[in-house]
Backbone as XML, in Angstrom:
<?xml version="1.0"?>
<chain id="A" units="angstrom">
  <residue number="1" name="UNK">
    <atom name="N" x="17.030" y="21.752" z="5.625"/>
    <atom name="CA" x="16.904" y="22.850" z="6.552"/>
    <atom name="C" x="18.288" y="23.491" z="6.694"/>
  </residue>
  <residue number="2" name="UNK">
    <atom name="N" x="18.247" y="24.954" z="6.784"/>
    <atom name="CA" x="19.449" y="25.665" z="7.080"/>
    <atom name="C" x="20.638" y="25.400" z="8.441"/>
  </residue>
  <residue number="3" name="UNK">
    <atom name="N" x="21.349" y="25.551" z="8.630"/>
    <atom name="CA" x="22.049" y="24.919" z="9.853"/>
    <atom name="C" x="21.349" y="26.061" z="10.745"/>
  </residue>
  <residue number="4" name="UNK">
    <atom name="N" x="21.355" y="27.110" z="10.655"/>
    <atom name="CA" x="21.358" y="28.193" z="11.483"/>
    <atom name="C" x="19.115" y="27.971" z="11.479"/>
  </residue>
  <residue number="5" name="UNK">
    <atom name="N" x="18.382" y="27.425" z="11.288"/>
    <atom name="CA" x="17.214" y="27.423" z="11.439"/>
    <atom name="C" x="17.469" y="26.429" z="11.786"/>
  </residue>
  <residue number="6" name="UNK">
    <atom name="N" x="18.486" y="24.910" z="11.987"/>
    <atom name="CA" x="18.353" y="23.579" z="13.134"/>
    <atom name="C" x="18.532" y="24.526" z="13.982"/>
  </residue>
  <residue number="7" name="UNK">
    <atom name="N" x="19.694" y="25.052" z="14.393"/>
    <atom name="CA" x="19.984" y="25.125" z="15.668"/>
    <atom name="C" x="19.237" y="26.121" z="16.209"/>
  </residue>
  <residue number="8" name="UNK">
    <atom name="N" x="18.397" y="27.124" z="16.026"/>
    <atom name="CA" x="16.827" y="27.686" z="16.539"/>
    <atom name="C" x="16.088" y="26.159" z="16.685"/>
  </residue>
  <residue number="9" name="UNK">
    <atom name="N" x="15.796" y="25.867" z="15.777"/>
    <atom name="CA" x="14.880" y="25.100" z="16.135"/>
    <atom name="C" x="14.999" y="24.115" z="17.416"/>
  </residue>
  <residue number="10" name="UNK">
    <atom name="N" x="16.231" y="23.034" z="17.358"/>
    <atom name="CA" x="16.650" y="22.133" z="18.538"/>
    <atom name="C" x="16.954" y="22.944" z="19.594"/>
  </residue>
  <residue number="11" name="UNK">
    <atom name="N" x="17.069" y="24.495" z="19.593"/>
    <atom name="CA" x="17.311" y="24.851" z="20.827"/>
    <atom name="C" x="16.272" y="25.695" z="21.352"/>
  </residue>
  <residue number="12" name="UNK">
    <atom name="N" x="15.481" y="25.659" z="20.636"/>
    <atom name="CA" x="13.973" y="25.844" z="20.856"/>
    <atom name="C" x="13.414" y="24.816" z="22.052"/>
  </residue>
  <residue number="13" name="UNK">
    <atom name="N" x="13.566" y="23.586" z="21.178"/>
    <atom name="CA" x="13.302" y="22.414" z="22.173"/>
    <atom name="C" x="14.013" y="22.286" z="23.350"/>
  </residue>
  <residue number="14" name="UNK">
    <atom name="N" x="15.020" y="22.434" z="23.314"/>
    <atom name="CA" x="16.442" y="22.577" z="24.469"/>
    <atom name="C" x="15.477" y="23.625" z="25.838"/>
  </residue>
  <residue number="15" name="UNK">
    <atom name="N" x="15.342" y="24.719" z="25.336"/>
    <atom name="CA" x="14.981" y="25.579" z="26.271"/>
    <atom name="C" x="13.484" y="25.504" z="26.843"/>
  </residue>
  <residue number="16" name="UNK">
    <atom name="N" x="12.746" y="24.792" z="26.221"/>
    <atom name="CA" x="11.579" y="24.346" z="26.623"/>
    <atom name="C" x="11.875" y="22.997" z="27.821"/>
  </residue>
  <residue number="17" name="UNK">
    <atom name="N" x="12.384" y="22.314" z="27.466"/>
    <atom name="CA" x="12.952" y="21.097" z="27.999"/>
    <atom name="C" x="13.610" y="22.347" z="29.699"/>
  </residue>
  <residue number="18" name="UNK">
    <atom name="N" x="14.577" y="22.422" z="29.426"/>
    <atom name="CA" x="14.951" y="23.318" z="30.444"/>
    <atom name="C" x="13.984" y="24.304" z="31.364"/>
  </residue>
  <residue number="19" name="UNK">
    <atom name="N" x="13.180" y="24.915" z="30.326"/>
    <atom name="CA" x="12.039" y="25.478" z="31.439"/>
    <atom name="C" x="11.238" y="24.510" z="32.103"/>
  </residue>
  <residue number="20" name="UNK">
    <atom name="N" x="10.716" y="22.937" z="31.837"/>
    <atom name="CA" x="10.143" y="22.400" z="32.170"/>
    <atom name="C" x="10.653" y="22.350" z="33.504"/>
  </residue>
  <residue number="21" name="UNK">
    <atom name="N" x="12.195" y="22.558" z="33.638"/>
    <atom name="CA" x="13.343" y="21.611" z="34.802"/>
    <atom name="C" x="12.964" y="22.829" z="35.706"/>
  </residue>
  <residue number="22" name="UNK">
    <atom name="N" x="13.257" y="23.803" z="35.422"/>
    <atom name="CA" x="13.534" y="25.097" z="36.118"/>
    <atom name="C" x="11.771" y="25.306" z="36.968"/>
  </residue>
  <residue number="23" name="UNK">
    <atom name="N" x="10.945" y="24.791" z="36.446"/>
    <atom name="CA" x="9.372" y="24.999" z="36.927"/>
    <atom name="C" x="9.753" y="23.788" z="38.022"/>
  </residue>
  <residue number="24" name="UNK">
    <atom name="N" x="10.147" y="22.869" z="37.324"/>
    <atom name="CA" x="9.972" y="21.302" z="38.521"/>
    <atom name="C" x="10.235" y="22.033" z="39.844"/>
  </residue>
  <residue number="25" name="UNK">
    <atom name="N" x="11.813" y="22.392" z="39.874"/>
    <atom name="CA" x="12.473" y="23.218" z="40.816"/>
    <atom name="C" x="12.026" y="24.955" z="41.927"/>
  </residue>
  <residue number="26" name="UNK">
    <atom name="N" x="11.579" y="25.574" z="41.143"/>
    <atom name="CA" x="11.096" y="26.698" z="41.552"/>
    <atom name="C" x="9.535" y="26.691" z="41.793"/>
  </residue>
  <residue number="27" name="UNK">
    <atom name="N" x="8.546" y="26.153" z="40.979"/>
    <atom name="CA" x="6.912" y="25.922" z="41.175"/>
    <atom name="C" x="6.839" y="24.933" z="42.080"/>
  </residue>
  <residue number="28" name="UNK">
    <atom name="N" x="5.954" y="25.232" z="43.095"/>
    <atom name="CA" x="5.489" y="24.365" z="44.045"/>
    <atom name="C" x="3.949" y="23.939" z="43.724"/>
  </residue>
  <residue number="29" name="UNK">
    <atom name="N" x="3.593" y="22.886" z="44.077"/>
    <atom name="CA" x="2.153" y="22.535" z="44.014"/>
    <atom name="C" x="2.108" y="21.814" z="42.883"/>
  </residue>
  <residue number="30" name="UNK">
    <atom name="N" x="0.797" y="21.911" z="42.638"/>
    <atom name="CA" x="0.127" y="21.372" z="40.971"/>
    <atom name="C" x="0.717" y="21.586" z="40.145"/>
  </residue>
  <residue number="31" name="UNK">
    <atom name="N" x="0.635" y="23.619" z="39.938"/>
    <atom name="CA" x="0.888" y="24.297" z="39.003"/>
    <atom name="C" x="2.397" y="23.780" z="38.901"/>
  </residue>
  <residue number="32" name="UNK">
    <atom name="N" x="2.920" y="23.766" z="39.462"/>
    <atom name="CA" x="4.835" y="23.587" z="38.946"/>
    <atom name="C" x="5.170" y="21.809" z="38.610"/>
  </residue>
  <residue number="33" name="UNK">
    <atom name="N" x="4.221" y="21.207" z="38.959"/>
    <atom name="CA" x="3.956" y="20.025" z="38.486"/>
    <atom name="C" x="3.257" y="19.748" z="36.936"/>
  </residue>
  <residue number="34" name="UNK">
    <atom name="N" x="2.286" y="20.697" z="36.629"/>
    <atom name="CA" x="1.307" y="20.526" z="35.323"/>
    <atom name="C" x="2.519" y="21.396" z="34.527"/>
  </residue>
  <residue number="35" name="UNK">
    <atom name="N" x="2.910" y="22.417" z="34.862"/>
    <atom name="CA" x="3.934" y="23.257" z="34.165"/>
    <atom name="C" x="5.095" y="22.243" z="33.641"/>
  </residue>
  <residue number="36" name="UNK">
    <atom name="N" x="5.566" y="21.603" z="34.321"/>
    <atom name="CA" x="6.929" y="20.886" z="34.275"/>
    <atom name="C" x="6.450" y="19.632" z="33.470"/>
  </residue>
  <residue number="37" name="UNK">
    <atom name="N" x="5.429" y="19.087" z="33.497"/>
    <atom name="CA" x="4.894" y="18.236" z="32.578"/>
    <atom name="C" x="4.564" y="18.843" z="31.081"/>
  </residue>
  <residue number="38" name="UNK">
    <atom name="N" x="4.116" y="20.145" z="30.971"/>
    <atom name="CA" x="3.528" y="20.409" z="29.613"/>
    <atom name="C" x="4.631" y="21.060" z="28.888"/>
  </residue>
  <residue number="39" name="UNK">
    <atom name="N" x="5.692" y="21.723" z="29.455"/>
    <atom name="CA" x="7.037" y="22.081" z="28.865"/>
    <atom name="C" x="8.186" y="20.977" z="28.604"/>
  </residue>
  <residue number="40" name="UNK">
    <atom name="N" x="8.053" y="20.262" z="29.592"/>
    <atom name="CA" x="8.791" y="19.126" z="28.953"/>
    <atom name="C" x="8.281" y="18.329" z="28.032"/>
  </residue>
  <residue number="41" name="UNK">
    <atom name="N" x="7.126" y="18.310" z="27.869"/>
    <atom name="CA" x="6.452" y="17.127" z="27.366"/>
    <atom name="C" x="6.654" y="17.451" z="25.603"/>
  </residue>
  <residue number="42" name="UNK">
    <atom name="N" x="6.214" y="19.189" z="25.865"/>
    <atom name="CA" x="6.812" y="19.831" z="24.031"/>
    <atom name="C" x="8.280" y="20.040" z="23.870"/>
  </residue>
  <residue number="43" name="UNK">
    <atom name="N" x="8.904" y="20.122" z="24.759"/>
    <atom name="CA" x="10.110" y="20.134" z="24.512"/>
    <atom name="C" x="11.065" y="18.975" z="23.606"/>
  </residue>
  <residue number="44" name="UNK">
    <atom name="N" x="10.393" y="18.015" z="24.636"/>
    <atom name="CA" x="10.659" y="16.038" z="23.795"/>
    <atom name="C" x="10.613" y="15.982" z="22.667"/>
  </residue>
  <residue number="45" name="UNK">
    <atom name="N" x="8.687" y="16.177" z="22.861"/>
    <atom name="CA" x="7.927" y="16.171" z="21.172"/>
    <atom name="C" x="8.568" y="16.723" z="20.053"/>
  </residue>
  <residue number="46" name="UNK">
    <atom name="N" x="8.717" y="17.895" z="20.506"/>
    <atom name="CA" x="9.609" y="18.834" z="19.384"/>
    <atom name="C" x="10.803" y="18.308" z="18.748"/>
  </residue>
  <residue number="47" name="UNK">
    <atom name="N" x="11.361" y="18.395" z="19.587"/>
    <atom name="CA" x="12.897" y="17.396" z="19.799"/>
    <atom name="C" x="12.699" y="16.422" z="18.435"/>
  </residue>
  <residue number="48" name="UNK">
    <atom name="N" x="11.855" y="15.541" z="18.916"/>
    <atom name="CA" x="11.884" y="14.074" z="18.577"/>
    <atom name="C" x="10.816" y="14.033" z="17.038"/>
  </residue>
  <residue number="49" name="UNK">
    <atom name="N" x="10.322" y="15.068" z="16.699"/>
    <atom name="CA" x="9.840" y="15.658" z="15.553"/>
    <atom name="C" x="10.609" y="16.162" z="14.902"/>
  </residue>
  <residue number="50" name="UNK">
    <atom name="N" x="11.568" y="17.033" z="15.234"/>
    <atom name="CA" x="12.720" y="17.808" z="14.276"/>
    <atom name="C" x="13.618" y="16.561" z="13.659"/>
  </residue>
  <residue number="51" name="UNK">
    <atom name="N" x="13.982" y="15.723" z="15.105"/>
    <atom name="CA" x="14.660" y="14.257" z="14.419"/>
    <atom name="C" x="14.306" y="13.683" z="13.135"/>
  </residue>
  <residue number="52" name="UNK">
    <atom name="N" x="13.036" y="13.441" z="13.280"/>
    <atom name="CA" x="12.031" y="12.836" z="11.899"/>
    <atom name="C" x="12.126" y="13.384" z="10.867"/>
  </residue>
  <residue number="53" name="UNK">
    <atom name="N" x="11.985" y="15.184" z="10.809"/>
    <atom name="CA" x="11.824" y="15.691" z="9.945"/>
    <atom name="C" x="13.346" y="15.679" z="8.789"/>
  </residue>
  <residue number="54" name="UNK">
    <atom name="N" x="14.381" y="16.202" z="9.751"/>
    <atom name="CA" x="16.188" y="15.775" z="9.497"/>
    <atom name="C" x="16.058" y="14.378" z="8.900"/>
  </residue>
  <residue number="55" name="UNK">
    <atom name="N" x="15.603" y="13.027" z="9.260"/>
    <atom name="CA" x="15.656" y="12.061" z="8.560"/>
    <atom name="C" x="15.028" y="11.886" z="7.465"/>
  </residue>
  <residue number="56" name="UNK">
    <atom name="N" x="13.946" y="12.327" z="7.473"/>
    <atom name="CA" x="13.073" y="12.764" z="6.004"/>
    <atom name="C" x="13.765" y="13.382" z="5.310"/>
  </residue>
  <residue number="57" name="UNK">
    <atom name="N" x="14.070" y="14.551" z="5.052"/>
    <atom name="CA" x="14.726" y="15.200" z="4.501"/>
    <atom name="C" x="16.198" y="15.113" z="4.050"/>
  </residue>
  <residue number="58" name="UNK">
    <atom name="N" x="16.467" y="14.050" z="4.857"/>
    <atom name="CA" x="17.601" y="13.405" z="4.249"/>
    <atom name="C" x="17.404" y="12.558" z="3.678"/>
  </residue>
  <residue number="59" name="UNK">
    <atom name="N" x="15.992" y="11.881" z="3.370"/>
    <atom name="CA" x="16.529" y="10.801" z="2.568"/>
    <atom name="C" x="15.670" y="11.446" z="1.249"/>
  </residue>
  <residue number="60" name="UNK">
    <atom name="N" x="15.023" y="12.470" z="1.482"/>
    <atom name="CA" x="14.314" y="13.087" z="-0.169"/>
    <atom name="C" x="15.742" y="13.761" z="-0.658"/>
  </residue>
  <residue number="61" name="UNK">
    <atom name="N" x="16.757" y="14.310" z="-0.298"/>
    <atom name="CA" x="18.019" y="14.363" z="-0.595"/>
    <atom name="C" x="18.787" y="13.584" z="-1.737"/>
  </residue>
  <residue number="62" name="UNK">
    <atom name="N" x="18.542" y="12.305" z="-0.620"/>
    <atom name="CA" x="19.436" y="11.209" z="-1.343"/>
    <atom name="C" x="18.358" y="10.513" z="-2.576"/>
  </residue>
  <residue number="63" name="UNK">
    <atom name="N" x="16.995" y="10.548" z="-2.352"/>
    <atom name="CA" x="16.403" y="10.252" z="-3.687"/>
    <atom name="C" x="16.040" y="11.091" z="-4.942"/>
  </residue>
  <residue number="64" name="UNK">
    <atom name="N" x="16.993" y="12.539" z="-4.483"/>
    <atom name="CA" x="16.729" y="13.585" z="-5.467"/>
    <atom name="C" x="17.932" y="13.418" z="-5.941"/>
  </residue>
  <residue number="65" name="UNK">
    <atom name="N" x="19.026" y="13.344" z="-5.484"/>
    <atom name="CA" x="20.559" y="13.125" z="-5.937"/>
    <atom name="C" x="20.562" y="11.654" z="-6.853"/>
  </residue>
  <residue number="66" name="UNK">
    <atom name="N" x="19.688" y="10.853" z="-6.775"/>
    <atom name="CA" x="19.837" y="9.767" z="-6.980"/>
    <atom name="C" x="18.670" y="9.690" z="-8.721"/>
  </residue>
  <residue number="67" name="UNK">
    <atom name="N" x="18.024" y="10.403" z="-8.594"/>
    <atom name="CA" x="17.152" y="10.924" z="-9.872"/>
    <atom name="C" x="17.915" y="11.687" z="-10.986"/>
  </residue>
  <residue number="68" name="UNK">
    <atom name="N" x="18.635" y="12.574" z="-9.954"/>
    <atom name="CA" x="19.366" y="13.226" z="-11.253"/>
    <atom name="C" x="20.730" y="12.682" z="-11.804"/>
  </residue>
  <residue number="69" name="UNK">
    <atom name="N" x="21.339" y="11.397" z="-11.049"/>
    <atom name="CA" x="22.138" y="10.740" z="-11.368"/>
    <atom name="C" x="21.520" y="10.082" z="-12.582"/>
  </residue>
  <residue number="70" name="UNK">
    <atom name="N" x="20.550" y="9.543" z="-13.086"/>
    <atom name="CA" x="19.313" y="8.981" z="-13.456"/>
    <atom name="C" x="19.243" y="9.329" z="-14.874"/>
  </residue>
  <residue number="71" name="UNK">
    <atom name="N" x="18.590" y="10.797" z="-14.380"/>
    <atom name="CA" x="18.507" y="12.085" z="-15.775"/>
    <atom name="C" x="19.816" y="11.659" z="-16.404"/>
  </residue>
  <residue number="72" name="UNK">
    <atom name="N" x="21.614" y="12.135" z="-15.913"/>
    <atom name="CA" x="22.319" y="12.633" z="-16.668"/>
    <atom name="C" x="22.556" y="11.003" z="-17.394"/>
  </residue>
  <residue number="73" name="UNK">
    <atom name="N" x="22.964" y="9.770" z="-16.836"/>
    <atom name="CA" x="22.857" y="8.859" z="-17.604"/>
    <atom name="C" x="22.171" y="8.488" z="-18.650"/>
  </residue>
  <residue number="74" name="UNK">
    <atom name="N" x="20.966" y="9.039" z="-18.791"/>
    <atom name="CA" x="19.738" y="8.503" z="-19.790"/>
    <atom name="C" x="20.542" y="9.696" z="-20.464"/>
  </residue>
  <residue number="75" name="UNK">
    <atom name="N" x="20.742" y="11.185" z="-20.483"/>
    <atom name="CA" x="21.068" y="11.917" z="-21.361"/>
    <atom name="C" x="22.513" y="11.467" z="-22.001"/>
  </residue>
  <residue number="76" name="UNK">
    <atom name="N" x="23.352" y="11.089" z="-21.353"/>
    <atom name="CA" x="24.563" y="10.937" z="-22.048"/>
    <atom name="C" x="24.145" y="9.021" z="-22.533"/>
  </residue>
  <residue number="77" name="UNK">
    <atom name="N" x="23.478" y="8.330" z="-22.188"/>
    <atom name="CA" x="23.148" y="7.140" z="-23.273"/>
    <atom name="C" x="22.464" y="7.823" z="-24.459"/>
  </residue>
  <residue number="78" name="UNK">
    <atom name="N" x="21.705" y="8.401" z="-24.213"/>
    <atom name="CA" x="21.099" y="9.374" z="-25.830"/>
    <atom name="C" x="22.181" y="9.830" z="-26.607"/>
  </residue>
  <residue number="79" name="UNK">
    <atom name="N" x="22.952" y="10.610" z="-25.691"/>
    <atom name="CA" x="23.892" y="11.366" z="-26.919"/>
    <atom name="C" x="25.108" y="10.447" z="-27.084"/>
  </residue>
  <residue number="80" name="UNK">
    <atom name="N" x="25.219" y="9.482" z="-26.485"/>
    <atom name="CA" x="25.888" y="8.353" z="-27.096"/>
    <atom name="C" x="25.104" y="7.979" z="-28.438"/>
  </residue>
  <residue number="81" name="UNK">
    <atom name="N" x="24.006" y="7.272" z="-27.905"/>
    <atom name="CA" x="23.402" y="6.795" z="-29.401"/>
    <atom name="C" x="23.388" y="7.549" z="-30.744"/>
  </residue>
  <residue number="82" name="UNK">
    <atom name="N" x="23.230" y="8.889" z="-30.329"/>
    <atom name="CA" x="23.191" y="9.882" z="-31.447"/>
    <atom name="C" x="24.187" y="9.808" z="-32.183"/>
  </residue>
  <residue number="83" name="UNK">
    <atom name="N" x="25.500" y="10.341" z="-31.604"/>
    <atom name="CA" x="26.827" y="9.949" z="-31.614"/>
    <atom name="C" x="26.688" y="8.976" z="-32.776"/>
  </residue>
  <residue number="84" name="UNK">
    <atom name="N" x="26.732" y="7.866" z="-32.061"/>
    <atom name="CA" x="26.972" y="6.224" z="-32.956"/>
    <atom name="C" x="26.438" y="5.991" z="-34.233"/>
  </residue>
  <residue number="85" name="UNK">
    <atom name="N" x="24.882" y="6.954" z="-34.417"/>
    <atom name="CA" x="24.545" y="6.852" z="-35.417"/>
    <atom name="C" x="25.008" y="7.845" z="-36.640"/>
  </residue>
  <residue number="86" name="UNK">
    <atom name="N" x="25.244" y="9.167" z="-35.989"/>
    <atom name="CA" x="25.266" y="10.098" z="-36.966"/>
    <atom name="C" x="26.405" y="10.184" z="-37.380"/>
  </residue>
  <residue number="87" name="UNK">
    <atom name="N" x="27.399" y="9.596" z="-36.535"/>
    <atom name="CA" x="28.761" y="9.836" z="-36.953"/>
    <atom name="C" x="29.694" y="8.494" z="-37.154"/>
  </residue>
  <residue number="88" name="UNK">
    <atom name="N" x="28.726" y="8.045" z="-37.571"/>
    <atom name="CA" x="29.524" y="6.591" z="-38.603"/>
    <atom name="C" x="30.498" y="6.883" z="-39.347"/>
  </residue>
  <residue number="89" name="UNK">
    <atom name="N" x="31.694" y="6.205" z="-39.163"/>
    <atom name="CA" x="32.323" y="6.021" z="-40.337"/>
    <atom name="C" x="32.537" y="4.694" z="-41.228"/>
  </residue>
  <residue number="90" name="UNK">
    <atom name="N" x="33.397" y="4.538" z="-41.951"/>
    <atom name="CA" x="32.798" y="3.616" z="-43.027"/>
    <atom name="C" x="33.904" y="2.711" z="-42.727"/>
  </residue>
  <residue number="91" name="UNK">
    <atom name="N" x="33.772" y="1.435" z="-42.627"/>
    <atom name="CA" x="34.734" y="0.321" z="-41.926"/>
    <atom name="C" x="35.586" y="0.826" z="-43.506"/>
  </residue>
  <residue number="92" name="UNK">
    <atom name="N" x="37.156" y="0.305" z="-42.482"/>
    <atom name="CA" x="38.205" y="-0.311" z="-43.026"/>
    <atom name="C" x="38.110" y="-1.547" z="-43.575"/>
  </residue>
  <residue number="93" name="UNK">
    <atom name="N" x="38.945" y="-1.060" z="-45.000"/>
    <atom name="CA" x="39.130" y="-2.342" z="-45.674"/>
    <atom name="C" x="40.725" y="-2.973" z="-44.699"/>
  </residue>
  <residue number="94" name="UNK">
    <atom name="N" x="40.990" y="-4.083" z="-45.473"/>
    <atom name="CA" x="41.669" y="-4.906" z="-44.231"/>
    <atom name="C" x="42.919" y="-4.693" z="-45.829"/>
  </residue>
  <residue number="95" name="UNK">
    <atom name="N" x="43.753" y="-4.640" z="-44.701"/>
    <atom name="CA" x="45.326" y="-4.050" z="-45.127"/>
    <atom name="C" x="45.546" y="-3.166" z="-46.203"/>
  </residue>
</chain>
């Protein structure tokens, strides 16, 4: 994820979280009670979903970095072998 689409996103959650606070405070009754429960409650969720997703995505990262470490070895053992074979030279005689 882009840095600039985390920080929309976590502050997405941030401000939900915050409206939940701001309802606790200003709504009286039920309503500022059910309000302050259902904004905080996505605010968390969100939160604590974006977390998951950042850890996911970090580790398909590290198993994509880790594949193509993978690839270039198998390619440079090939063109080693190639190497070794095609470009033999013919032993030295001794002194």
């Amino acid at each position: 994820m882009a840095p600039r689409t985390r920080i929309v996103a976590f502050g997405s959650a941030a401000v939900l979280v915050l409206a939940g606070g701001a309802c606790a405070a200003l709504v009286e009754g039920v309503t500022g009670e059910v309000l302050t429960i259902v904004l905080m409650s996505a605010g968390f969720a969100g939160a604590l979903l974006l977390v998951f997703l950042e850890i996911g995505l970090g580790e398909e990262r590290d198993l994509e970095r880790d594949e193509e470490r993978r690839r270039r070895r198998r390619r440079w053992a090939l063109q080693a072998r190639r190497r070794g074979r095609l470009g033999r030279e013919r032993p030295r005689r001794p002194g």
